[in-house]
TORDREN-179847 format. One record per residue: chain; x, y, z of N, C-alpha, C in turn. Coordinates in nm, 3 decimals, padded with zeros to 5 digits. Example, Ala and Ser with C-alpha at 12.3 -4.5 7.8 and 13.67 -1.06 7.14 Angstrom:
<rs>
r cadena:A | n_u:01.319 | n_v:-00.569 | n_w:00.780 | ca_u:01.230 | ca_v:-00.450 | ca_w:00.780 | c_u:01.320 | c_v:-00.330 | c_w:00.780
r cadena:A | n_u:01.285 | n_v:-00.225 | n_w:00.708 | ca_u:01.367 | ca_v:-00.106 | ca_w:00.714 | c_u:01.290 | c_v:00.003 | c_w:00.787
</rs>
This chain:
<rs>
r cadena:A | n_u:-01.026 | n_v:00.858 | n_w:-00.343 | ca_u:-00.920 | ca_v:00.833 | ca_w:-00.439 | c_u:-00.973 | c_v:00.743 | c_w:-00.551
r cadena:A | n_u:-00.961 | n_v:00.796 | n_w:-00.653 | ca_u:-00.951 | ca_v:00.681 | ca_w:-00.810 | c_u:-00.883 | c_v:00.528 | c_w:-00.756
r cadena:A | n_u:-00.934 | n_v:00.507 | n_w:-00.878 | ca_u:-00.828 | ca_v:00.320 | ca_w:-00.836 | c_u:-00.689 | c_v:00.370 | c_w:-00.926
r cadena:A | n_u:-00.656 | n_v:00.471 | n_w:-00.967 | ca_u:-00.565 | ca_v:00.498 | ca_w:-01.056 | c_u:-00.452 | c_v:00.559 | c_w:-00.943
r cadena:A | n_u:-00.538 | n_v:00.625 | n_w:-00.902 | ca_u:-00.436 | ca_v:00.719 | ca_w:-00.762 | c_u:-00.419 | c_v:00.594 | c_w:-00.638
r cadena:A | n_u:-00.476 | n_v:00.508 | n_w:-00.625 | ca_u:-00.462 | ca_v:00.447 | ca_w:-00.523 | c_u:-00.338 | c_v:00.411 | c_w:-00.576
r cadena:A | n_u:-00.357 | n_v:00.321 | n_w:-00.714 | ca_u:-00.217 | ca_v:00.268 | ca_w:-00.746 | c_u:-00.100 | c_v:00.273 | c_w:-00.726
r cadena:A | n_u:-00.078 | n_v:00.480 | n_w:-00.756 | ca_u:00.001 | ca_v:00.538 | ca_w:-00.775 | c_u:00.051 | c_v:00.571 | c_w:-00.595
r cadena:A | n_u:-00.041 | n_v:00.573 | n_w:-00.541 | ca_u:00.008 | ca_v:00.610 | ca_w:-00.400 | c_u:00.053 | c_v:00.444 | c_w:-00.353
r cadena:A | n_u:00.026 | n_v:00.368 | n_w:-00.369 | ca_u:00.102 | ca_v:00.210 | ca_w:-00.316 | c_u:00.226 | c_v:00.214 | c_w:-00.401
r cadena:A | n_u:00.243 | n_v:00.218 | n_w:-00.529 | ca_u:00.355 | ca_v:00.196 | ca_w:-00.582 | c_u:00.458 | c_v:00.292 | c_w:-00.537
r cadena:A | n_u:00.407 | n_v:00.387 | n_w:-00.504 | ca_u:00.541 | ca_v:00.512 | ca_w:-00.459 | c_u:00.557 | c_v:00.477 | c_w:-00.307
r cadena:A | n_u:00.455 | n_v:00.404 | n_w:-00.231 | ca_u:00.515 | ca_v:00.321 | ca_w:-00.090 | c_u:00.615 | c_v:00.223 | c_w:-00.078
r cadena:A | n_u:00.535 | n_v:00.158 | n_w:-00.174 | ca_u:00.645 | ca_v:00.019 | ca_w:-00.256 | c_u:00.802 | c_v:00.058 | c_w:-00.280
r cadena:A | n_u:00.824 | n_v:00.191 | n_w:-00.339 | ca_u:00.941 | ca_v:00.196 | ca_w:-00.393 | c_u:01.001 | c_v:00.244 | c_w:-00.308
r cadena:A | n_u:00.946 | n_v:00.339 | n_w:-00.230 | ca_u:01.024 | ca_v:00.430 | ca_w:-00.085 | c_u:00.967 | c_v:00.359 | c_w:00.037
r cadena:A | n_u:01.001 | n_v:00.277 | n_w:00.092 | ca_u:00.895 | ca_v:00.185 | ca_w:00.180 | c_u:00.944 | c_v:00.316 | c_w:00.359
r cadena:A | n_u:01.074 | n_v:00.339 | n_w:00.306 | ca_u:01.070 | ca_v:00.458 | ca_w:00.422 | c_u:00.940 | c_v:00.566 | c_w:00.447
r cadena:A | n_u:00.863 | n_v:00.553 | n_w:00.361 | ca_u:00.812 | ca_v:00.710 | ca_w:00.356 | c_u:00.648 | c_v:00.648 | c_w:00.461
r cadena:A | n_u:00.661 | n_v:00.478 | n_w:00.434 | ca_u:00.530 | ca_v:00.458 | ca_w:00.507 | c_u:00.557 | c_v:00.484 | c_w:00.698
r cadena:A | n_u:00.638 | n_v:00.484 | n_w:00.757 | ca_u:00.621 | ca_v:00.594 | ca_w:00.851 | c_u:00.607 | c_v:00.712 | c_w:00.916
r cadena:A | n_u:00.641 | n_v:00.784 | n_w:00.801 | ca_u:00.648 | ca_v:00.920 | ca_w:00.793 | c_u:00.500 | c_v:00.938 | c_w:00.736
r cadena:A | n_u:00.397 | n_v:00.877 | n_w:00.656 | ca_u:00.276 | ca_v:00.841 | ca_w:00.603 | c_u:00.171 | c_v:00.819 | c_w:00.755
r cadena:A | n_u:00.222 | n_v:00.687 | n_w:00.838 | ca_u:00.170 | ca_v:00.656 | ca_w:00.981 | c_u:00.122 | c_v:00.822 | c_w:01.065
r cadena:A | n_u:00.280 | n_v:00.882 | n_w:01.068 | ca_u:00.279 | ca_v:00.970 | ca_w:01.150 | c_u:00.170 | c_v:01.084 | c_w:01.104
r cadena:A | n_u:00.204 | n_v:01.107 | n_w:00.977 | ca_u:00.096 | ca_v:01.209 | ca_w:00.905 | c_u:-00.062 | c_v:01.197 | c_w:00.873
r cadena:A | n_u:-00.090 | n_v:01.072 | n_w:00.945 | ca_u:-00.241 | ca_v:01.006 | ca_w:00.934 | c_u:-00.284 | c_v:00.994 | c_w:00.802
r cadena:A | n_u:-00.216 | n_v:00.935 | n_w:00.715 | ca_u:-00.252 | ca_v:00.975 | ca_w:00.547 | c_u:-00.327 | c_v:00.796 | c_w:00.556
r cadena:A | n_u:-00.403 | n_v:00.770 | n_w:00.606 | ca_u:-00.467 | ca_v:00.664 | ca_w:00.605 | c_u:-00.550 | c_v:00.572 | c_w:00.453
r cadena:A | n_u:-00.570 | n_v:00.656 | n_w:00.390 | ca_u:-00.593 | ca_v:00.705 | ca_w:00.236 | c_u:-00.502 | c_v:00.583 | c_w:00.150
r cadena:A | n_u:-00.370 | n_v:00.609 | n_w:00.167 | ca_u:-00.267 | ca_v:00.576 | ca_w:00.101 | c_u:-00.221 | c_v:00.465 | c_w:00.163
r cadena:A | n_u:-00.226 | n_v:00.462 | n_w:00.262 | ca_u:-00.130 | ca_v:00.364 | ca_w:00.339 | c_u:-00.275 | c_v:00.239 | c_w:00.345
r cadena:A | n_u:-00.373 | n_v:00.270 | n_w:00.370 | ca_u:-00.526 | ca_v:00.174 | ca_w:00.263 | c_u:-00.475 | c_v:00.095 | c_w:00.153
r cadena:A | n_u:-00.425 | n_v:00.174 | n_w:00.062 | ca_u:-00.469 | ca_v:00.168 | ca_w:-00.078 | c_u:-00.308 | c_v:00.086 | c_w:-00.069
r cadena:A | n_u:-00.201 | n_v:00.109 | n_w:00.013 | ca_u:-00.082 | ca_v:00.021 | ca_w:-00.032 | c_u:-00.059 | c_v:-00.146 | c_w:00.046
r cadena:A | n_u:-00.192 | n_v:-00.117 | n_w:00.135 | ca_u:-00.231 | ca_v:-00.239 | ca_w:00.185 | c_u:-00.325 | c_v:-00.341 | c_w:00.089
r cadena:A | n_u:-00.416 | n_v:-00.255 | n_w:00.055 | ca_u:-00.505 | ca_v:-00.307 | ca_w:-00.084 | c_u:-00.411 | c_v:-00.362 | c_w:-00.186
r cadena:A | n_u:-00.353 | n_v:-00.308 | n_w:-00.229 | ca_u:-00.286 | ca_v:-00.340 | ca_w:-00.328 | c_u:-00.176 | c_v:-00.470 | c_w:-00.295
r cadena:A | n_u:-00.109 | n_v:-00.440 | n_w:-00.221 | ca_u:-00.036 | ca_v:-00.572 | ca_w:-00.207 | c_u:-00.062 | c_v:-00.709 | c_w:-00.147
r cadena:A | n_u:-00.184 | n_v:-00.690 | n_w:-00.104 | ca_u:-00.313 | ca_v:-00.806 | ca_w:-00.077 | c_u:-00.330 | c_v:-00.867 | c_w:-00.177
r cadena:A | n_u:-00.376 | n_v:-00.768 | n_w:-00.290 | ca_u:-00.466 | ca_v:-00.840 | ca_w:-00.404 | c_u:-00.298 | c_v:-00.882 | c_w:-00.496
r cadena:A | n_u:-00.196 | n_v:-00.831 | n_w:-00.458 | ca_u:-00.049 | ca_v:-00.870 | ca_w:-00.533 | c_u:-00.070 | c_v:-00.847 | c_w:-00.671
r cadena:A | n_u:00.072 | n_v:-00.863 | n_w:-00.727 | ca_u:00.053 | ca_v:-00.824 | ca_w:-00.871 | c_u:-00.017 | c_v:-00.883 | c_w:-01.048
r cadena:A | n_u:-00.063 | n_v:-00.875 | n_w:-01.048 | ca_u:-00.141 | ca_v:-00.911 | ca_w:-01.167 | c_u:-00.044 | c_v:-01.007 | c_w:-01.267
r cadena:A | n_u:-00.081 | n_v:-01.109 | n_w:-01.291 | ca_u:-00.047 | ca_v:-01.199 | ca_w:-01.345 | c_u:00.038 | c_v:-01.189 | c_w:-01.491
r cadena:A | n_u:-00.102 | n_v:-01.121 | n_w:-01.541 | ca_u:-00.103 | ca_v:-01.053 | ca_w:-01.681 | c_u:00.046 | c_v:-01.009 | c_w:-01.703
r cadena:A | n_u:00.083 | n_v:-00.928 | n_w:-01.612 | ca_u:00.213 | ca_v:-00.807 | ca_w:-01.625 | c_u:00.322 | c_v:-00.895 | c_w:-01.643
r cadena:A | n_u:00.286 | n_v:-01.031 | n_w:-01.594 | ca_u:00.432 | ca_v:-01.105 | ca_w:-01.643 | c_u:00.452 | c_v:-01.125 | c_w:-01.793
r cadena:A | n_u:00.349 | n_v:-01.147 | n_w:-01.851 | ca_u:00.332 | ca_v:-01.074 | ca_w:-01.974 | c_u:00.384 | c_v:-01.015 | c_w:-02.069
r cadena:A | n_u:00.310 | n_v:-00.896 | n_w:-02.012 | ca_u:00.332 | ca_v:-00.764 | ca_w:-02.092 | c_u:00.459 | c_v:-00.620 | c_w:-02.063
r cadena:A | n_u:00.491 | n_v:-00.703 | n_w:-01.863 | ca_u:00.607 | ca_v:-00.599 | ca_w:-01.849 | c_u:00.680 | c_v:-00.665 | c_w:-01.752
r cadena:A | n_u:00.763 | n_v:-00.757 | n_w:-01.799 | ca_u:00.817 | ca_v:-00.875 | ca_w:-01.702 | c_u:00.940 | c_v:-00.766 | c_w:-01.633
r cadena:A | n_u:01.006 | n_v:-00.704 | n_w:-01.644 | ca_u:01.099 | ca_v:-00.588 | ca_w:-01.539 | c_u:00.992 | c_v:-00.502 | c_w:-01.435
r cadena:A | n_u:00.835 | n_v:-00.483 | n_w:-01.489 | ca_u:00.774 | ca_v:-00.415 | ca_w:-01.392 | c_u:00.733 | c_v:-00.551 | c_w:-01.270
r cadena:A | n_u:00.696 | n_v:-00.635 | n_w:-01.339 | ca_u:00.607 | ca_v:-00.766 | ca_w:-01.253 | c_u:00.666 | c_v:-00.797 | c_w:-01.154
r cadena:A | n_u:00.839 | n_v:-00.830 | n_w:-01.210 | ca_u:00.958 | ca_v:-00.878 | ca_w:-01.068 | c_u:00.981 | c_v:-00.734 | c_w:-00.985
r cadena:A | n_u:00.951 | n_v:-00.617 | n_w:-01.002 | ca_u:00.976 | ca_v:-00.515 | ca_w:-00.977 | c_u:00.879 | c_v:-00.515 | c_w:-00.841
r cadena:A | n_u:00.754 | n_v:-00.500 | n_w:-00.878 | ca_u:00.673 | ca_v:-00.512 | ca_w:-00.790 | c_u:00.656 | c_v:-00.654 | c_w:-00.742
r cadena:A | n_u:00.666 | n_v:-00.786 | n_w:-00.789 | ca_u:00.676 | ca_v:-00.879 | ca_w:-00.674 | c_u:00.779 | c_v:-00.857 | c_w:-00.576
r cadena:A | n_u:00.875 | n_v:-00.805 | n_w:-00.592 | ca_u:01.005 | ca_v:-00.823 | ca_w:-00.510 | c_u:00.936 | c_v:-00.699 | c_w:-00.378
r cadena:A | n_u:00.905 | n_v:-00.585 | n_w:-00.420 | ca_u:00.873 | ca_v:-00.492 | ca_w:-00.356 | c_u:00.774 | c_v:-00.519 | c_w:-00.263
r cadena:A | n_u:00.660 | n_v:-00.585 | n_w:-00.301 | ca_u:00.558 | ca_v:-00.617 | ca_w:-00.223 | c_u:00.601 | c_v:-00.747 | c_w:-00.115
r cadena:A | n_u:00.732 | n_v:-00.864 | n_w:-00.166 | ca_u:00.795 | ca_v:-00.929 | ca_w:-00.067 | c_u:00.833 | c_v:-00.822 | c_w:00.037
r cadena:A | n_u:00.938 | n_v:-00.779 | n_w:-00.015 | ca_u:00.996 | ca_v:-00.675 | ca_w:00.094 | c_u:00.896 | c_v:-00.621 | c_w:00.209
r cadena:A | n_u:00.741 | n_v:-00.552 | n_w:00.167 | ca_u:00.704 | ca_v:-00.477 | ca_w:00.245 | c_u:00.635 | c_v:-00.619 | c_w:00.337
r cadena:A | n_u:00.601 | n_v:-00.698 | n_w:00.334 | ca_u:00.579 | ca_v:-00.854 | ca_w:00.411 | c_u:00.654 | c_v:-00.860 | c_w:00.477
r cadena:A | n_u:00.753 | n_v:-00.876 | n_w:00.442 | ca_u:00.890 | ca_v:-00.915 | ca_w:00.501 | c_u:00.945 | c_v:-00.826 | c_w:00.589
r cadena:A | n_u:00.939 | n_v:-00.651 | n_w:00.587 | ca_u:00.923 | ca_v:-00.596 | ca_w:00.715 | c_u:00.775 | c_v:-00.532 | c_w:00.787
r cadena:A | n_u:00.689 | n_v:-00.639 | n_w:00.776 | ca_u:00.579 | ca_v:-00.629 | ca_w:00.920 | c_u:00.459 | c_v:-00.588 | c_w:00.783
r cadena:A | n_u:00.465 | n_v:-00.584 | n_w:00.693 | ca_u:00.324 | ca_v:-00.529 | ca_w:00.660 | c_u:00.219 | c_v:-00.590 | c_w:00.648
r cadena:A | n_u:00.210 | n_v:-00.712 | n_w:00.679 | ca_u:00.095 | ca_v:-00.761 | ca_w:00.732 | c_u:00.028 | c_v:-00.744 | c_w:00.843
r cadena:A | n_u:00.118 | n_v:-00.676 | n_w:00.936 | ca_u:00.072 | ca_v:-00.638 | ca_w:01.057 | c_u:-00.037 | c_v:-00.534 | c_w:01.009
r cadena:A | n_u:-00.046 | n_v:-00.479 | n_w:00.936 | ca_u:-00.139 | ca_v:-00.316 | ca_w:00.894 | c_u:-00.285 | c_v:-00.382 | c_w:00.856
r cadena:A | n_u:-00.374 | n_v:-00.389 | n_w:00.950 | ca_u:-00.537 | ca_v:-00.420 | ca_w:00.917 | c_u:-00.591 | c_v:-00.303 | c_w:00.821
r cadena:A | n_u:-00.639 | n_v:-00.384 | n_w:00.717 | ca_u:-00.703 | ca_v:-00.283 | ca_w:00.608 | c_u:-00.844 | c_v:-00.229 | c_w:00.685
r cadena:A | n_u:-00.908 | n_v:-00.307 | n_w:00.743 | ca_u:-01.033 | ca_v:-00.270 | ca_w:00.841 | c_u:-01.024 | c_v:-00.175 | c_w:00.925
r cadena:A | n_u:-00.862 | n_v:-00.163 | n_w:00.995 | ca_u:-00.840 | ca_v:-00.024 | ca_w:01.069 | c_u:-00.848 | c_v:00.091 | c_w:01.009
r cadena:A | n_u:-00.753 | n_v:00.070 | n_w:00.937 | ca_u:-00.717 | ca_v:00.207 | ca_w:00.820 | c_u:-00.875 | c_v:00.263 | c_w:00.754
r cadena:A | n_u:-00.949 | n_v:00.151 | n_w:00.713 | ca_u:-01.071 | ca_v:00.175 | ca_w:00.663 | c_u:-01.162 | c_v:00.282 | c_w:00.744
r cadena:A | n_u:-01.164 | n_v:00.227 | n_w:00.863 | ca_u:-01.247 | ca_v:00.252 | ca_w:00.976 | c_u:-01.189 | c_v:00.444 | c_w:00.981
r cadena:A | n_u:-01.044 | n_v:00.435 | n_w:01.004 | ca_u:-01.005 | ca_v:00.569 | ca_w:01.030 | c_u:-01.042 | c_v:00.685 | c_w:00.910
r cadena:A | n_u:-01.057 | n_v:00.616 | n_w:00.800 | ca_u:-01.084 | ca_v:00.665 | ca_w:00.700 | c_u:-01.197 | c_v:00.759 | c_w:00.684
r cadena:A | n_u:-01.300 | n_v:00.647 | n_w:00.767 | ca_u:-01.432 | ca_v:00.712 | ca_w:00.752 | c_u:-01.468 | c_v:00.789 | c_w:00.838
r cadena:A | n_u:-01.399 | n_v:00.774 | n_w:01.003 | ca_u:-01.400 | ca_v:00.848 | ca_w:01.086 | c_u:-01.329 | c_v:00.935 | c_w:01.151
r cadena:A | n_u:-01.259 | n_v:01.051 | n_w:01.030 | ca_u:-01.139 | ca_v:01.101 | ca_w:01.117 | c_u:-01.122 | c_v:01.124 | c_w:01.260
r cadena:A | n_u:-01.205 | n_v:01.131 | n_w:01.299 | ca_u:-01.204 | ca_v:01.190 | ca_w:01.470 | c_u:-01.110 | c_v:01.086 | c_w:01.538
r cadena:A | n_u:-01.148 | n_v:00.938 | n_w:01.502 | ca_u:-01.101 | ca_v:00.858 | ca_w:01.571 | c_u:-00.945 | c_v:00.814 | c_w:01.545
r cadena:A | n_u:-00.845 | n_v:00.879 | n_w:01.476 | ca_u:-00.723 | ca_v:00.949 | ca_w:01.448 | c_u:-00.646 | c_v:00.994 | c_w:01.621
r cadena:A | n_u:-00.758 | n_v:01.062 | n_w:01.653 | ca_u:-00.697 | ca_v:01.134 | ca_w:01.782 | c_u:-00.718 | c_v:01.051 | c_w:01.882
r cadena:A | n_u:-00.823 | n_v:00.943 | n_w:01.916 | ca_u:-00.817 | ca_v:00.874 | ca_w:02.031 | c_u:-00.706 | c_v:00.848 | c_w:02.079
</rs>
């Protein structure tokens, strides 16, 4: 994935936070990476800025996904599965 698509696949987690189980179940490890990445590194400073309705948009969103368990999600797992699909099925 681009860092453009990663984006785009965390922010559409962010906004439908339902869909990251339905994501779990479908092994899309890819995405559910990249919406862990992303709300690690949190939102860019800058954007308070330049798009203060997007900035609170996504701080609030990325609270939320904290706030139900997403810290529990190791980026090292997801990583790992990433590289090794097989290990999906263990």
């Amino acid at each position: 994935m681009t860092q453009r698509e990663e984006e785009l696949a965390a922010r559409e987690l962010l906004e439908n936070p339902e869909r990251v189980g339905i994501f779990l179940r479908q092994q899309r490890w890819a995405e559910l990476a990249a919406l862990v990445r992303f709300a690690q590194r949190d939102v860019p400073r800058e954007l308070a800025q330049t798009d203060p309705a997007l900035y609170r948009r996504l701080r609030e969103q990325i609270t939320r996904f904290f706030l139900r368990g997403g810290d529990a999600f190791s980026l090292e797992a997801l990583e790992a599965k990433i590289r090794t699909p097989t290990a999906a099925h263990e």
